[in-house]
N, C-alpha and C positions, 0 to 999 in steps of 0.2 A: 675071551675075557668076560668074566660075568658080570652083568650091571649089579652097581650097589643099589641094596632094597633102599626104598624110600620110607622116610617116615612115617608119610599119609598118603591113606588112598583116598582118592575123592573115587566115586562111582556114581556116572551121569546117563542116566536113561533115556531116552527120547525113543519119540515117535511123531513122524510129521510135522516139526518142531521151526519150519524153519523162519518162523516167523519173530522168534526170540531168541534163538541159538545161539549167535553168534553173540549177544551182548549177556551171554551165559557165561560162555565160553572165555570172553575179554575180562571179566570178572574173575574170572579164576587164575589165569594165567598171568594176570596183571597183580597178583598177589604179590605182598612185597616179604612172603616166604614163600622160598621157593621149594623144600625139599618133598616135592609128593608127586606121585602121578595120579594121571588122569585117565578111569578106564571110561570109554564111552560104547554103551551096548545100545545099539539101534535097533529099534523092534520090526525091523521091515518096514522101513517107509517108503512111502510111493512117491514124496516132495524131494527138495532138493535140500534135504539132512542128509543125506550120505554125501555128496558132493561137498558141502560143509564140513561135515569133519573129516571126510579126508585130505581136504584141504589144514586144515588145521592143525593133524598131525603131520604131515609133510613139513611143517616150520616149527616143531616143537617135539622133540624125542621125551617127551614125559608122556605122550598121550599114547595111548593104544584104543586103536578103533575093533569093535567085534562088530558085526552083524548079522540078525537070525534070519535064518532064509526063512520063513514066515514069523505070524505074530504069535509070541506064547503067551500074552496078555501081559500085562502090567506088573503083577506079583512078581511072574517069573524073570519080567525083566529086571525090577527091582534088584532081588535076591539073587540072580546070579553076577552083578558086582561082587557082592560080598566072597563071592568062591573064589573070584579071579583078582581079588587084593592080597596082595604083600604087607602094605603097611603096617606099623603097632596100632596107627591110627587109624578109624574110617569115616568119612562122611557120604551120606547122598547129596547130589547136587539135583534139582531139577530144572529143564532145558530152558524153562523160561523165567527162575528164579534169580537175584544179580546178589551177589556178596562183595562188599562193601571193604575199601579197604583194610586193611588189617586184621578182617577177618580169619584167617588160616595162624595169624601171627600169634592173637593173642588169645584164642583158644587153645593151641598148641603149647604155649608158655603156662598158661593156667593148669591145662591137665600132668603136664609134666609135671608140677610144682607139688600138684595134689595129694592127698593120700588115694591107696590104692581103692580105699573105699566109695571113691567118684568114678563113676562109669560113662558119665556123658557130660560132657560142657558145649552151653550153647550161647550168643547173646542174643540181646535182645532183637524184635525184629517190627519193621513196618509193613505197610500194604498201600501197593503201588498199581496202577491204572496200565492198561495196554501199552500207555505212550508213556511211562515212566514216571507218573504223575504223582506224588503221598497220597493217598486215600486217607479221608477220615471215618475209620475201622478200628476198633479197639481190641490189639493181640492181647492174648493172655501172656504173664509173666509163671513160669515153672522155675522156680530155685523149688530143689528139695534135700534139706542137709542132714535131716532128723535120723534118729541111729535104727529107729526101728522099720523093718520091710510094709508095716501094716500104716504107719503113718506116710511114710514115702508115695503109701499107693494112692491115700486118702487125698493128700495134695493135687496127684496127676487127676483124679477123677474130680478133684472138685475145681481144679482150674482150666483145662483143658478144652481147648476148642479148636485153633486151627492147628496144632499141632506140630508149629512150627520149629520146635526143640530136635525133630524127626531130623531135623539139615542142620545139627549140630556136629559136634566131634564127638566119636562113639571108641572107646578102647575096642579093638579090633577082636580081641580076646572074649570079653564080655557081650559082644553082639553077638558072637556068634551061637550063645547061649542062649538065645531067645530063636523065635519061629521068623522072625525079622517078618516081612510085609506078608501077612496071609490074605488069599481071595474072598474076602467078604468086606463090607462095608464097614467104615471106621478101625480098619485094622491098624492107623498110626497108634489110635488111642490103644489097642493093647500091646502095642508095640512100646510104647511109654511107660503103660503098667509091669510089662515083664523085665524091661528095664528098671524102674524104681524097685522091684522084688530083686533083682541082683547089688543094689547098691543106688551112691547119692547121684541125682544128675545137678548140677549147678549152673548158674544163669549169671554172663555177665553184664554187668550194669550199659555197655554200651550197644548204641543200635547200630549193627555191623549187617544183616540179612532182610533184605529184600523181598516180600512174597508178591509174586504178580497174582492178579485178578484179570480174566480178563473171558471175551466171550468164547476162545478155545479149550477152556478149561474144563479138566473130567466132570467136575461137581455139577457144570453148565451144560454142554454137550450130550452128558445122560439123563434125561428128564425123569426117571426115576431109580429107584436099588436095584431094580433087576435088570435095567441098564448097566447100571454101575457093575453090578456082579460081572456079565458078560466083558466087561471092559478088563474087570481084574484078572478074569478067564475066558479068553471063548469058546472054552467047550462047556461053558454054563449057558453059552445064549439059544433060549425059547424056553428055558430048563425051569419050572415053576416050582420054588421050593414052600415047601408048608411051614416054615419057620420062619416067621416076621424079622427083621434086621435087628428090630430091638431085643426080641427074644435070644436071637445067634450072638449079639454082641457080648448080653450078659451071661451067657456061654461059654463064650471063650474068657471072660475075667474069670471065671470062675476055674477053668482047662489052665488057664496061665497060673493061679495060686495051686491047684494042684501038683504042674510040674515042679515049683519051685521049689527048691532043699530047704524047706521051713521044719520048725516044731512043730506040735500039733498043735500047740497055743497060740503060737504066731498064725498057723493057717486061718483057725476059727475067727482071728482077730480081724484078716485081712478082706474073711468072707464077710463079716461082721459090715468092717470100712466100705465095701461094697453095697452093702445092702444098706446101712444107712447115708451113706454119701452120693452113689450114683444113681440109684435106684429113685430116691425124691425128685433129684434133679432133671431125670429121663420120665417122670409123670408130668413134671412140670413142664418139657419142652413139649411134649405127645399134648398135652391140655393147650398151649398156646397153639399149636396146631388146627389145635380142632377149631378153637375159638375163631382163629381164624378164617378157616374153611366155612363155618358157618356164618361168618359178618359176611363173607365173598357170597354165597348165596342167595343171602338177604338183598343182598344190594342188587344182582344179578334177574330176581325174581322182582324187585321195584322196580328195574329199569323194563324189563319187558311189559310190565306193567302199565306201565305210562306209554310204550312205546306206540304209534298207531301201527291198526294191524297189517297194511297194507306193507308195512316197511320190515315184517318179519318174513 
């Protein structure tokens, strides 16, 4: 007898996780909708995440455990959820992220309801400490309903930060139309743009998703992009690319409005919303950068300064 498809796939990635896993895990299955399964793709871990979830699927026939006999980086484990869902619906979960009652419910009830021209509903979301704590961190809010592909994108690049809409509910249909998580740095953020280039994503008014912060976290753990890159692939690590992150980034916005089935008027429009929307905004964070970098120096070269020499 064949199982009935479920509505939603959740698709939960981990690696070495197990430090937050299971109050991942208690978050999802404590949903009070129940119709989705749970794919969980473990990237070869060496902790005791695999012991976990198969623990967890043993008490719950919604979950299907995979495991890679080694690590294919982050990308690939991302994105091969995505092949191994059934559902209309999709979400990522990540192992140490918590969603928040009613989460599954009334996302699920929103996008049903929707026209076909919303492609992603997500709500709103907080930032929470190792121990579970609210952080005071200000998430950006993404509603983008406007009808045109070039405004839709203007919104994503001009609000966008942690990219929390990424652990929304995605039409299973419509993601698959984008590159979903590419191996380069900030690839939620074009993952969002190629999303608003398919249609609207919508944000509901309530705080249902959880974002942990904490000191195991990729952003933390890689202390720079060519970390991170190696993370998202590791057959990038030692691998010195001559294109700066920011340079690759606005490459691929650029690769993303090309795929997209636009006019030629809408393309130009969208390269247009690029170039004046993100573009400002990425000199601006690159100059606080610096500015900073340079007060750190300042200060650095006053302290030795003062210091006696014996104590250098």
């Amino acid at each position: 007898m064949t199982a009935p498809v479920p509505k939603v796939s959740i698709g939960l990635p981990v690696y070495n996780g197990e430090n937050y896993l299971r109050f991942a895990l208690d978050s999802i299955l404590q949903q009070d909708y129940g119709d989705f399964e749970l794919i969980i793709s473990d990237n070869a871990s060496t902790d005791t995440s695999p012991a976990i979830c198969r623990e967890y699927a043993a008490k719950d026939s919604r979950i299907r455990y995979y495991r890679n006999d080694a690590n294919i980086g982050a990308s690939r484990n991302f994105n091969s959820l995505v092949s191994l869902a059934r559902g209309e619906y999709f979400k990522w979960a990540a192992h140490d992220d918590v969603h928040l009652p009613g989460f599954l419910r009334r996302c699920v009830e929103v996008i049903e309801q929707a026209p076909a021209t919303v492609v992603l509903v997500a709500p709103k979301a907080e930032m929470v400490d190792e121990h579970g704590r609210k952080m005071d961190i200000f998430v950006e809010s993404l509603d983008t309903r406007r009808p045109h592909p070039h405004q839709r994108v203007g919104d994503v690049l001009h609000r966008v930060f942690w990219a929390t809409a990424q652990f929304g509910v995605f039409r299973t249909e419509a993601l698959k139309k984008t590159r979903l998580i590419q191996p380069f740095f900030a690839a939620d953020h074009v993952l969002l743009v190629e999303t608003a280039l398919l249609g609207e994503i919508w944000e509901l008014p309530e705080i249902l998703f959880q974002r942990r912060v904490h000191p195991g976290m990729s952003t933390t753990v890689n202390k720079n992009w060519r970390e991170l890159q190696a993370w998202f692939d590791p057959s990038k690590k030692g691998v010195k690319s001559l294109v700066p992150p920011t340079v690759r980034l606005g490459l691929e916005f650029d690769r993303a409005i090309r795929r997209a089935h636009l006019s030629l008027g809408e393309r130009c429009l969208c390269r247009l919303t690029v170039f004046r929307v993100w573009f400002p905004r990425e000199c601006r964070r690159l100059a606080r950068i610096c500015r900073n970098g340079i007060a750190f120096k300042t200060r650095l070269k006053k302290l030795f300064n003062v210091m006696p020499k014996e104590s250098l």
